[in-house]
N, C-alpha and C positions, 0 to 999 in steps of 0.2 A: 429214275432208279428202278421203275419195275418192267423195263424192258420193251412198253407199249409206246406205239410211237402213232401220231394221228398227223395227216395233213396239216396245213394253215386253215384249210376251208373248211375242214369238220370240224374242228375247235373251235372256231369262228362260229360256226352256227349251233355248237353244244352251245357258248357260252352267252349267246345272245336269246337260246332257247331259257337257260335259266334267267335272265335277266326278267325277258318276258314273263317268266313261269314265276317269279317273287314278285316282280310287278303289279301283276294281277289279282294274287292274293292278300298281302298286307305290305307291301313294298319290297323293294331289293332288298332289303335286309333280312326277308322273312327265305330267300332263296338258300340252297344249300351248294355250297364250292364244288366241283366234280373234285373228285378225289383224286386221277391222274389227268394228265397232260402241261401244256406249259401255254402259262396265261397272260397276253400282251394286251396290254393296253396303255392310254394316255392318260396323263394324271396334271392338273393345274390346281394349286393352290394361290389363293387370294394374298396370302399373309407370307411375304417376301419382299425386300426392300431392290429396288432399284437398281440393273446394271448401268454401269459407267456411260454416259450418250446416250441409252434408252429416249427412246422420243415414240409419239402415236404413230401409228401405220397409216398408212394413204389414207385407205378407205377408213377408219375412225377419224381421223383429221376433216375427211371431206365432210362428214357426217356430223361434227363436232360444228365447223364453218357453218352449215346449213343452219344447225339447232340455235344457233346465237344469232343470228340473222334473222329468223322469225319470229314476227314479233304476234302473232297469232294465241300464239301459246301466252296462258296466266303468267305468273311466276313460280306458284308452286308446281305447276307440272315441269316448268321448264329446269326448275330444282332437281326433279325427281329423274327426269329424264337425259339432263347432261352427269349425275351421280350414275345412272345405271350404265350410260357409253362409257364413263373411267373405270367403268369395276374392272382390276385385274390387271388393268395398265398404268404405265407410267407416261407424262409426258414431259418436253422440256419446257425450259423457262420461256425458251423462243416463242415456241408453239403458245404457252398460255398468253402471252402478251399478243401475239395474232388475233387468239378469240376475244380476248378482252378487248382489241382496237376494233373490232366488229360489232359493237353494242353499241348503240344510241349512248352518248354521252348524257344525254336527258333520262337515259332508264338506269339511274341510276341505284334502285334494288338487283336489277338483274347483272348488273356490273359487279359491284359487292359481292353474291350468288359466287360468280361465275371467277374470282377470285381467293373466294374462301376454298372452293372446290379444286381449284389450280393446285392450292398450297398444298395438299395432302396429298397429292401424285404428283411433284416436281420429281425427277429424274436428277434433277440437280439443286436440293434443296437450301442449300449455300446461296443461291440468286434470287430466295424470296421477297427481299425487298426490294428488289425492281419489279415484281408485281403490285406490292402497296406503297412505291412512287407514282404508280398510275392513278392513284383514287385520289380522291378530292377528301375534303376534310370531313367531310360527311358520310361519306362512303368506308374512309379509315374506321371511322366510328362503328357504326353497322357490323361490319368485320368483326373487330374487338369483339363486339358486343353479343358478336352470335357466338365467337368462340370461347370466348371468358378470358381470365385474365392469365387462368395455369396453360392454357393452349396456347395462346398467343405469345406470351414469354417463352415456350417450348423452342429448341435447338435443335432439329432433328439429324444435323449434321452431327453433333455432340451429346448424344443423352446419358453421358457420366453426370452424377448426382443424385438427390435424394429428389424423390415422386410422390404424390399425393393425389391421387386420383380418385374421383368421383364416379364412379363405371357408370349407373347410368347419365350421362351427359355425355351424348354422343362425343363431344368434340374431345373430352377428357378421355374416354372409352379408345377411341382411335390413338390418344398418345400411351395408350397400354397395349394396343396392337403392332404399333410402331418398337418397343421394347420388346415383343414376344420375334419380331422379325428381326430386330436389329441382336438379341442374345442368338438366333440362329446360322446368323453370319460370325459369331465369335466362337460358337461350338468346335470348328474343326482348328483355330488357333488353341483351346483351349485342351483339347485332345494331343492336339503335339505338344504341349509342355508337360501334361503329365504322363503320356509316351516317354519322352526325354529324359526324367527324371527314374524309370522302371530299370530297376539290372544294377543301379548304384546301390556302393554300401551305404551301412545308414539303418537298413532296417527297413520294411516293405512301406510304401507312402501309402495315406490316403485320400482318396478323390474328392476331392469339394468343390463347390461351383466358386468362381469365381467373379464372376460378369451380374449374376441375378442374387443377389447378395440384398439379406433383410426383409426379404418378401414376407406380408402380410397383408391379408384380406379380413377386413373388422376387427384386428386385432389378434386374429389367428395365424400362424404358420403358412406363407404358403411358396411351396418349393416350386424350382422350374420343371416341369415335363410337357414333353414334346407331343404330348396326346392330351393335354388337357384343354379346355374349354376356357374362356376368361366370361365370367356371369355377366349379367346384362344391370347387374347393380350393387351397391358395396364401394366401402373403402378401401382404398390399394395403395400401398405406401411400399415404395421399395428403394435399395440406393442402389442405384447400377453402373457398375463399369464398366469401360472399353478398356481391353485390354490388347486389341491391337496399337502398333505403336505408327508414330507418324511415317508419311513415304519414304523414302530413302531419296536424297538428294530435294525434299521442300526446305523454303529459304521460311525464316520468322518474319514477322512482319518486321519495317525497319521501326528506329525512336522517330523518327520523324513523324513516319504513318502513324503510331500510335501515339505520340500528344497530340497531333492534331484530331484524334478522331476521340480521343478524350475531351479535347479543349472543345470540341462544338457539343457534345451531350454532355458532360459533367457539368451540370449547372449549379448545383449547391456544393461548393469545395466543403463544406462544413458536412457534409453527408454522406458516411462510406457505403451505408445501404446503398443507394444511390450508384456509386464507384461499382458497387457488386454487381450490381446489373447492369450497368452496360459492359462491364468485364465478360459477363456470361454471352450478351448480345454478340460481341466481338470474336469467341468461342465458335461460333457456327461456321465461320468461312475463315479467320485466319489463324495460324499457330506460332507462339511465339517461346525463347529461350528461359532458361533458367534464371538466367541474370533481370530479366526483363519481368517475371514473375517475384521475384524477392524485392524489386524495387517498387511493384505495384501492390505488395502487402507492406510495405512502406507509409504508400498515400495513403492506403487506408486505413493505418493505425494513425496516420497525421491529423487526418481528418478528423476521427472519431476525438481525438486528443483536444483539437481547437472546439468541438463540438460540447465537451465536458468542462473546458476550461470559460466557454461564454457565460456570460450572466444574464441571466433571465431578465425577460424584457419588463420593462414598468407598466401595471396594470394602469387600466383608466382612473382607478382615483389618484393612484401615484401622481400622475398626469397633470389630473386635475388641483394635486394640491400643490404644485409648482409654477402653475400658469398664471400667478400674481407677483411672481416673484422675478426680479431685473436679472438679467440673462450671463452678469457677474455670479449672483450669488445661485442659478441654477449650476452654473460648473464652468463657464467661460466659452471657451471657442471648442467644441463639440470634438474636433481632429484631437485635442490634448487633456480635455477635460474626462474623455472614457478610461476605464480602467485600461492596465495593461495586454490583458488577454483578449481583448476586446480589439483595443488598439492596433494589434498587431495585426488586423487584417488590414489596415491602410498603410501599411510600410509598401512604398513601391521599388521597382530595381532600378537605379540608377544605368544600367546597363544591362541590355539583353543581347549580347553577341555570341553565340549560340553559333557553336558546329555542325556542321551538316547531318552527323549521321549522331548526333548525341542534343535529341530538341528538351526544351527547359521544360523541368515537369517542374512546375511552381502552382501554389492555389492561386485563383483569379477570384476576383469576389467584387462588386458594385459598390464604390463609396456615396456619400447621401448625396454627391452632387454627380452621380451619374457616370463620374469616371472611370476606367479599370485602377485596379489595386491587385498587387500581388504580395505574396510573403514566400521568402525560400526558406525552404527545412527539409532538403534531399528530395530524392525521387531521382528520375529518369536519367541526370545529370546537366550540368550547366558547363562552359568554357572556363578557363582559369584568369583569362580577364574578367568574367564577371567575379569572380570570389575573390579579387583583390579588392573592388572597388565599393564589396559592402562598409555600410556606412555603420560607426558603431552603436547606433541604433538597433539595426538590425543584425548585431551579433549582440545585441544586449535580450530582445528577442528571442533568439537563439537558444540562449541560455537560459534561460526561463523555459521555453519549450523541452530542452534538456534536463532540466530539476525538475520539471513533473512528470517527465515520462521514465524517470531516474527512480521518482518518487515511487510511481507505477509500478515498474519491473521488480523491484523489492516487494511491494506487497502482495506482487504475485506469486513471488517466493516461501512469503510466508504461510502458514494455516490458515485455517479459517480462525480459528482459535486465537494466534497471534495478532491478525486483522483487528480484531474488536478490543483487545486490550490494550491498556495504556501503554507509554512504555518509561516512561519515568511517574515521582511522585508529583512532579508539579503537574501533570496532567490529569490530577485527580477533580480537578474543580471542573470538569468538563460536564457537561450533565449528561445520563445515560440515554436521553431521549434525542442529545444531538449526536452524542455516538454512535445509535442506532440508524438513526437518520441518513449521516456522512457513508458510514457502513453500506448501506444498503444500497444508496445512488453509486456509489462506487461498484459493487457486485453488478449491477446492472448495465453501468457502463464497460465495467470487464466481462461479463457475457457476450454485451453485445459488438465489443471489440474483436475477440476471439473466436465466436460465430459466423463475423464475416469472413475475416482472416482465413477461414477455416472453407468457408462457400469458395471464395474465391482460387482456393489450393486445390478442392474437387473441380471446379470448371473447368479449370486448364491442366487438371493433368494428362489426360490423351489429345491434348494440343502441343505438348515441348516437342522439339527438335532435337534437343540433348536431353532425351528422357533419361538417360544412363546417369546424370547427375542431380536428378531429382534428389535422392536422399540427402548425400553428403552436402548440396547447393540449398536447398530448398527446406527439408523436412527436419533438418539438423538443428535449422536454422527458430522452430517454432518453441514456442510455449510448451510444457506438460500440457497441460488441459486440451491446447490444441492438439498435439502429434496424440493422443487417447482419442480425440473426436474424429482422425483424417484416418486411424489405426481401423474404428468401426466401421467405417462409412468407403475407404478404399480397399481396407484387409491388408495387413501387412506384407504378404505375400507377392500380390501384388505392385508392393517397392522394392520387391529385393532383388538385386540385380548381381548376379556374379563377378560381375567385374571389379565394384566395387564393394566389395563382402568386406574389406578391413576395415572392422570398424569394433565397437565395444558391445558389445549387445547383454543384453537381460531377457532370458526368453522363458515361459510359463509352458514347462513342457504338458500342461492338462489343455494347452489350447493346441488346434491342428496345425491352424498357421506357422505360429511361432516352432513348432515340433519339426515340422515341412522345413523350416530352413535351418534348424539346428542338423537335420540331416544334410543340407544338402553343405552347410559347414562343414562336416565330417566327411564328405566325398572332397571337398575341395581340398 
């Protein structure tokens, strides 16, 4: 703009005069910018996530090969030295399984090493566990053990959810760097929709983040910017969404894929916790429907239900004051002598014939003699020969199952206030100490019902296929308490899809969100 115009060569050597020239006195930083000309240079940052097929270059590759090969080196240099060959790059799963098949099966630290290392620059981080199919069971260990248990559980194909980060712990610190890269591939998505929205009536919008949502560091505020620093220690709690949606043209996993990959990790049918997590594990590499989501907070309300309805096991003296006693008047034959809710984990199916594309989501559970047992109460779905040929047993089951999850949804209804109070006079003789008591285990098992419910709605929601029916399919579908927790934690915003805008709405025009779509109601 002022008219001066210099070579490539004289700029080049003004700007490397000044480089020198700050260098030499307190560093480049201490140097002053020339005031005209035009100034090219190369610029690489560390903190950017992976193109599609990225893989190491020859010459790092070759040099990666050599380093795992020599066995010269300690472990910790050999540490220190295959971290400093990935800085900056990605490689693929291929590649890490090459160097990992290069290592003495007998060095079994620097295998471990040279795995943990892999997992934090895969290019294709959906294939990580075909790298810890390669470790031995001692080597898995190790791993865990250097990353902790919030890395290891980490999904980096999916990091929708709530964070808890320990910054200094490196391995923690790096799933905060991984969020600071993965919100900078969301920024130019999240710039076109509030582009989009600019020039409608409605009244002027305003910008809010939506992807780095709840940020706080020890308890403090802390917002996304793209010049900031993440400290080297502190608590980091954030809930983060993707707000990209799935590819156009991906299939969901089928019912098949998904009992089966349920039916070999779901070990404890009595435990939704349990269900939540390997739901989240599943999240990293495959995406599944709407229909397929409301049936899997299904299990998990089932669960937690048979979970609340068991009765506590007989202490050892229990035990002991029984164990004189003839095995009539302990309770008879053990299969008929338990209570009913008890019981009903050995009702088996008389028939499992089961269509192809629709597998039995049934609980599976070990009776005392070793055999499987199942109980059906929905889920994934069954054939319609099998729902003729239940026995009335197990619609007697059923219905029991039914009266207290019947019982359940009403008191979820109610206040807290109606909760605790009687509700006729003959319940007066109740004592207030067992009222309190019932009260309470119930509160706890309604948290911790709707808690999961609620985990597992965050996991998969930038995993649907038909994300466009999330609300009407999915979110319509939850508790109060729940759609308030998936409200904070997702932002409403974020569900609202124009397509399906017909709907009832309640909206708090002093919040942004809710303001945001009562506008973009008014455009529509």
């Amino acid at each position: 703009g002022t008219g001066v115009t210099k070579s490539a060569l004289e700029l080049q050597k003004h700007f490397e005069a000044w480089m020198l020239e700050g260098a030499g006195t307190e560093g480049v930083a201490s140097g002053v910018l020339p005031e005209k000309g035009v100034l090219e240079f190369k610029f690489q940052a560390d903190l950017r996530l992976p193109t599609d097929g990225e893989a190491l270059s020859n010459v790092k590759m070759l040099s990666a090969r050599m380093l795992c090969t020599d066995m010269r080196q300690d472990t910790f240099s050999f540490a220190q030295s295959f971290k400093h060959l990935l800085k900056g790059s990605h490689l693929s799963c291929q590649q890490a399984l090459e160097l990992v098949h290069l290592i003495p099966a007998t060095n079994s630290t620097r295998r471990a090493l040279c795995v943990e290392t892999c997992m934090t620059k895969l290019s294709d981080p959906h294939l990580q566990y075909l790298l810890l199919q390669e470790l031995t069971d001692a080597e898995y260990e190790v791993v865990q053990k250097r990353q902790g248990s919030v890395a290891f559980a980490f999904t980096p194909a999916n990091p929708t959810g709530h964070h808890r980060l320990d910054l200094s712990k490196n391995s923690e610190r790096e799933i905060a760097l991984h969020l600071v890269r993965f919100k900078n591939t969301q920024v130019a998505t999240e710039e076109a929709l509030y582009a989009l929205s600019l020039g409608r009536v409605g009244g002027a919008r305003v910008h809010f983040d939506r992807v780095w949502r709840n940020g706080m560091l020890n308890r403090k505020p802390l917002p996304y910017s793209p010049t900031f620093v993440l400290p080297r220690d502190g608590i980091f709690e954030i809930d983060f969404v993707q707000i990209t949606k799935a590819p156009r043209g991906v299939a969901a996993i089928s019912n098949t894929q998904l009992h089966h990959a349920l039916e070999r990790q779901w070990l404890d049918r009595q435990d939704g916790r349990e269900l939540a997590l390997h739901v989240r594990a599943l999240s990293n590499d495959n995406y599944i429907s709407c229909d397929q989501l409301v049936k899997l907070l299904a299990m998990v309300q089932r669960a937690e239900l048979m979970r609340h309805m068991q009765p506590p096991i007989a202490t050892a003296t229990e035990e002991s004051s029984m164990a004189g006693l003839p095995r009539e008047q302990k309770g008879g034959d053990p299969a008929t002598s338990l209570p009913l809710a008890h019981r009903a984990k050995r009702v088996a199916l008389a028939d499992t014939n089961v269509s192809q594309d629709t597998a039995p989501a049934f609980n599976s559970v070990a009776d005392g003699e070793g055999r499987e047992a199942v109980i059906l109460a929905g889920g994934l779905g069954v054939s319609s020969d099998t729902r003729r040929v239940l026995s009335p047993l197990r619609r007697m089951v059923q219905g029991v199952l039914l009266t207290a999850f019947r019982s359940w949804h009403l008191a979820c209804a109610r206040s807290p206030a109606e909760q605790g109070a009687p509700r006729s006079a003959d319940r007066s003789s109740v004592s207030e100490q067992g009222k309190e008591n019932a009260n309470g285990e119930f509160a706890d098992f309604q948290k911790r019902m709707c808690d999961l419910r609620v985990e597992v709605v965050v996991s998969m929601f930038a995993r649907l296929t038909d994300w466009v029916g999330f609300r009407p399919l999915v979110y319509d579908l939850l508790y109060l308490r729940e759609q308030k927790e998936v409200d904070y934690r997702l932002g409403v915003m974020n569900m609202f899809e124009e397509a399906v805008a017909v709907n009832y709405w309640v909206l708090d025009l002093s919040h942004v969100e809710y303001r945001r779509i009562l506008q973009d109601l008014i455009f529509l």
